[in-house]
C-alpha positions in Angstrom: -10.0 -0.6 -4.8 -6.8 -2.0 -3.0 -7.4 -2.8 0.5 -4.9 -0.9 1.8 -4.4 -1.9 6.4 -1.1 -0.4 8.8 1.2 -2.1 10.0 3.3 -2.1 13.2 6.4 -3.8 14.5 5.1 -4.3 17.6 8.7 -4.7 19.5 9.7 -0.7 18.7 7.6 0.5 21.6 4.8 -0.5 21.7 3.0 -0.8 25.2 -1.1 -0.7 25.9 -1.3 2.7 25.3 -0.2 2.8 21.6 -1.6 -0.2 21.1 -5.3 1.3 22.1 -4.7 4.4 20.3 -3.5 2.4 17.0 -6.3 0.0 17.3 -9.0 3.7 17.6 -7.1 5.5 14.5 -7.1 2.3 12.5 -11.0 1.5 13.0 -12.0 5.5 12.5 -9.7 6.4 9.8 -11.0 3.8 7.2 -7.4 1.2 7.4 -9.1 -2.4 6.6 -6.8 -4.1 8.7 -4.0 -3.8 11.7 -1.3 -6.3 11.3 1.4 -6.4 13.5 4.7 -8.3 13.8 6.0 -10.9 16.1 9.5 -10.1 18.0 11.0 -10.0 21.0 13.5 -7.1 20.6 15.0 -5.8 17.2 18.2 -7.4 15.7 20.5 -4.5 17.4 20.0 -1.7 19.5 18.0 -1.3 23.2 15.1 -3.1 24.4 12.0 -0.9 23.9 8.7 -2.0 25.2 7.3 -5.0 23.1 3.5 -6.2 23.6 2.7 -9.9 23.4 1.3 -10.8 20.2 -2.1 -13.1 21.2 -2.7 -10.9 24.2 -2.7 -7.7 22.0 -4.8 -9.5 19.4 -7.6 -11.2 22.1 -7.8 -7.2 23.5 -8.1 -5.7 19.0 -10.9 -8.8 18.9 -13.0 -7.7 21.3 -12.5 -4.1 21.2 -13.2 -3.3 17.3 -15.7 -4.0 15.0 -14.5 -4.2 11.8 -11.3 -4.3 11.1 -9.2 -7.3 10.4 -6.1 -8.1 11.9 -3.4 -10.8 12.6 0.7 -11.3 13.0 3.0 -10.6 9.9 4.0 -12.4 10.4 4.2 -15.2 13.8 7.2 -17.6 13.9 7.2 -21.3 14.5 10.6 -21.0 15.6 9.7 -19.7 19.5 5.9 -20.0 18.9 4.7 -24.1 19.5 2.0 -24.0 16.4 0.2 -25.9 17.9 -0.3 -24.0 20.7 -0.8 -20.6 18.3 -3.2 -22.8 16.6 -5.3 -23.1 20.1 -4.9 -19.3 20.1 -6.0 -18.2 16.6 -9.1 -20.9 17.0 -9.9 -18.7 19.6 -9.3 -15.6 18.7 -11.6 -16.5 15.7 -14.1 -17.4 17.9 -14.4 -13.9 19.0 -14.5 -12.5 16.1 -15.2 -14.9 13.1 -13.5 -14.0 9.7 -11.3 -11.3 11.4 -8.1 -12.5 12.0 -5.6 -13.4 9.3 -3.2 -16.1 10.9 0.4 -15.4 9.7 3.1 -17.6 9.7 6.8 -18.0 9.1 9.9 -20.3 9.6 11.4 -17.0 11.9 14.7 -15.4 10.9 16.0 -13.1 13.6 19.3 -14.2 15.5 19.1 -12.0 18.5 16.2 -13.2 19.7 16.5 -16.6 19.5 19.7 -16.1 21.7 18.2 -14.3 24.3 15.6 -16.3 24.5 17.2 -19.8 24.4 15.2 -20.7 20.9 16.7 -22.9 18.7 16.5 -21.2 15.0 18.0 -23.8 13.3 20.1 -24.1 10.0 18.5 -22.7 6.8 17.0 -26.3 5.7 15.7 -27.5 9.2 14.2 -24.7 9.9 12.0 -24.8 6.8 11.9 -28.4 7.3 10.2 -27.3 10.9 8.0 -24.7 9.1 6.8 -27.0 6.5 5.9 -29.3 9.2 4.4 -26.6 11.3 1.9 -25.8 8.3 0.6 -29.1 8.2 -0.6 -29.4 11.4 -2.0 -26.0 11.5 -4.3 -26.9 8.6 -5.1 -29.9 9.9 -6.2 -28.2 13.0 -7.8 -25.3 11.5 -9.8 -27.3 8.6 -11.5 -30.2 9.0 -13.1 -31.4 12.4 -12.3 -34.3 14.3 -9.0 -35.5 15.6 -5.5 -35.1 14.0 -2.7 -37.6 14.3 0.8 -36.1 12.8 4.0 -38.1 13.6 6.9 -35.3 12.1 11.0 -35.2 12.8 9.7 -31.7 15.4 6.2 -32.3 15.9 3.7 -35.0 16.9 -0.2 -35.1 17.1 -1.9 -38.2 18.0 -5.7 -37.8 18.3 -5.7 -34.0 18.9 -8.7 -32.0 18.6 -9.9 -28.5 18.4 -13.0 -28.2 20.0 -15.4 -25.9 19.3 -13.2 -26.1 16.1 -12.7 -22.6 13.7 -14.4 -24.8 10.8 -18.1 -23.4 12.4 -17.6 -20.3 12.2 -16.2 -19.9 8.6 -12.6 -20.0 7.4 -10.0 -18.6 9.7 -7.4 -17.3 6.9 -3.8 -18.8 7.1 -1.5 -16.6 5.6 2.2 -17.7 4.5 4.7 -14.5 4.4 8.1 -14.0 2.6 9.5 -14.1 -1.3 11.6 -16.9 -1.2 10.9 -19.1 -5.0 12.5 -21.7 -3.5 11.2 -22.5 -0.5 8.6 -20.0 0.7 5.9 -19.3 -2.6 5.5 -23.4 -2.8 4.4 -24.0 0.6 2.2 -21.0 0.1 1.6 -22.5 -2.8 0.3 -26.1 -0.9 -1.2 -24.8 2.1 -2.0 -20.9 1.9 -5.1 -19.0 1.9 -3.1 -15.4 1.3 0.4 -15.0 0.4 2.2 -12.2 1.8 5.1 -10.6 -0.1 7.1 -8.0 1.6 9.2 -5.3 0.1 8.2 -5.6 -3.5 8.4 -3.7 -6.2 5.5 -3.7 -8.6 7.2 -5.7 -10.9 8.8 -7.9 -8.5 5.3 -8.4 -6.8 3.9 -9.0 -10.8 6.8 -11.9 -11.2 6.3 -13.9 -7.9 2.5 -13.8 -8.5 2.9 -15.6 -11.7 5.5 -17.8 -10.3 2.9 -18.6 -7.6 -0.2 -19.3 -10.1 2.1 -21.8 -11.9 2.8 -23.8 -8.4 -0.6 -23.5 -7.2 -1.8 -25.3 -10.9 1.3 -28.1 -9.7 -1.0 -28.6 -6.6 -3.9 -28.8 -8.6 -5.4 -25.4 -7.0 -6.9 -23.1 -9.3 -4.7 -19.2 -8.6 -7.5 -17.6 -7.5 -7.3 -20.0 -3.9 -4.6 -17.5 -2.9 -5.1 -13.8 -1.8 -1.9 -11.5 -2.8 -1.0 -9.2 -0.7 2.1 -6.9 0.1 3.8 -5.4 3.4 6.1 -2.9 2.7 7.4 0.2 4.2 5.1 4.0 4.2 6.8 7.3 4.5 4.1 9.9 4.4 4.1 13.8 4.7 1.4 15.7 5.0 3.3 18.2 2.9 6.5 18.5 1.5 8.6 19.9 4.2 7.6 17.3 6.8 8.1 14.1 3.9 12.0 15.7 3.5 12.2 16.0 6.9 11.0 11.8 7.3 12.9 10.9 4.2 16.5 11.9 6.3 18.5 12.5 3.3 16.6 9.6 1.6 15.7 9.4 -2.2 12.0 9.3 -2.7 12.4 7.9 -6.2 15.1 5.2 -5.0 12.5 4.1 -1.9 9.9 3.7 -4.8 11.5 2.2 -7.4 12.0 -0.4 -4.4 8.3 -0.8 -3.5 8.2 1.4 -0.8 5.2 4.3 -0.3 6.4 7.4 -0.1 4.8 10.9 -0.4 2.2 13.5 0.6 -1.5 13.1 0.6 -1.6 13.8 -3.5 1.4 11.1 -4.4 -0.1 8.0 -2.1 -3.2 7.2 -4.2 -1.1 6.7 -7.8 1.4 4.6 -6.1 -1.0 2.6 -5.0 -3.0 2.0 -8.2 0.6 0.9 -9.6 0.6 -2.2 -7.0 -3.0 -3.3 -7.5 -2.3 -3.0 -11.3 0.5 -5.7 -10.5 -2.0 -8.1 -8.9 -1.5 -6.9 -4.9 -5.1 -7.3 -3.6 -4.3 -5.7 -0.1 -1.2 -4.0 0.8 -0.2 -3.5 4.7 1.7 -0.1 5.2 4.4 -0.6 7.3 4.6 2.8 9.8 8.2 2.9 11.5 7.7 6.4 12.2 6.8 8.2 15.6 3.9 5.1 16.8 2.7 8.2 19.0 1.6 10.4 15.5 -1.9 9.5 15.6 -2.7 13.1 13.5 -0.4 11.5 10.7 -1.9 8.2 10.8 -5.3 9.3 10.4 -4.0 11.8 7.3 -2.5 8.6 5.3 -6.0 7.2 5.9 -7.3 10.0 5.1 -4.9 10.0 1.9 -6.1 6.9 0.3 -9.6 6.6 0.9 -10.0 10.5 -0.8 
């Protein structure tokens, strides 16, 4: 069976108190994961409250059990990676095999403006990322010291230490459909790809377009995970699905890759994706963070 995990953008509200309550629903209702983005502030509209990522995660490690968890996905362009790759070390230290270290070249303007960031021209900024990724293996999968001399980063003797290497692998996770760019350095240096917003057929072609790069690398295709982040709009009946969908065509939402339906339409759409080679899908819930009752029914939907 899939494993199916929520996800939430963590800059559209959410503060300690949803975050505790999302973390309880997601452990109880039988989610395999909580993943959460990485943003200061949405590309228009107010500021709402917006919980740092590694803080939120340190608090999810030591406060569940079995869930996994990690950022979908964290970007290199405001977060130093080697810094993040301090944090995930640790992080995996409290809870070994549980986090799922997502990464990505960043993308939103806003942000980096407020926040004096430099995001950089298309090319740099995967030039950055690409960089960013090597390092971050380094670090994360081989002891001893790593010496990296890069056009945005330098190492020169670092060392993680206790490094993530003892306690098993510590997942790195590289997000986005880009063929150009984004599936080959999954392709090079990924434990889990991450599409987002796929169809079933779109997920079914970039899969096979990553198996052929991964074979250009000399990895076999089973190296990488496939998984999916894509939107959920869920009902617990018909009325209140309408009432979500705002005028929205259910068919038009699916044929785009998006979940959407009541407890008894969930499970088939879900059997299409895994049929299409997603191995996990994260359900991305933009709906009220504070309908824990709703939450619990999706979980509730796919596991029955």
């Amino acid at each position: 069976m899939i494993d199916v995990g929520l996800m939430i953008e963590g800059q559209l509200g959410v503060n300690w108190a949803r975050w505790q309550r999302l973390a309880r629903v997601a452990e109880e209702a039988g989610y395999t994961g909580l993943y959460r983005s990485d943003h200061f502030t949405e590309p228009e509209g107010p500021h709402l409250d917006a919980l740092e990522l590694w803080t939120s995660l340190t608090w999810l490690a030591t406060n569940t059990a079995r869930i996994s968890f990690g950022p979908v996905v964290c970007p290199v362009s405001f977060r130093d990676p080697r810094i993040a790759a301090w944090q995930a070390a640790a992080i995996h230290g409290i809870a070994p095999g549980r986090l799922r270290f997502g990464l990505g070249a960043g993308w939103m303007e806003r942000e980096h403006e407020e926040w004096g960031f430099d995001l950089l021209g298309l090319d740099a900024r995967f030039q950055r990322f690409t960089e960013a990724l090597e390092i971050v293996t380094r670090l994360l999968r081989k002891q001893g010291p790593v010496s990296f001399f890069g056009e945005f980063y330098e190492l020169d003797g670092a060392e993680l230490v206790p490094n993530p290497v003892s306690q098993g692998t510590l997942p790195i996770v590289v997000g986005g459909n880009g063929r150009r760019r984004t599936l080959p350095l999954a392709a090079r240096f990924a434990d889990e790809w991450n599409g987002v917003y796929l169809s079933a057929d779109g997920f079914r072609q970039r899969t096979g377009l990553l198996d052929d790069l991964l074979r250009e690398e000399g990895r076999p295709p089973g190296d990488v995970r496939r998984t999916l982040m894509t939107r959920v709009i869920f009902g617990c009946d018909d009325e209140q699905l309408a009432e979500r969908l705002g005028g929205e065509s259910a068919d038009e939402l699916r044929a785009k890759g998006q979940i959407v339906g009541t407890p008894e339409q969930i499970p088939a759409q879900l059997r299409e994706l895994e049929a299409a080679g997603v191995q996990g899908v994260m359900l991305q819930w933009v709906d009220d963070l504070d309908d824990i009752e709703g939450i619990a029914a999706l979980g509730q939907a796919f596991r029955g």
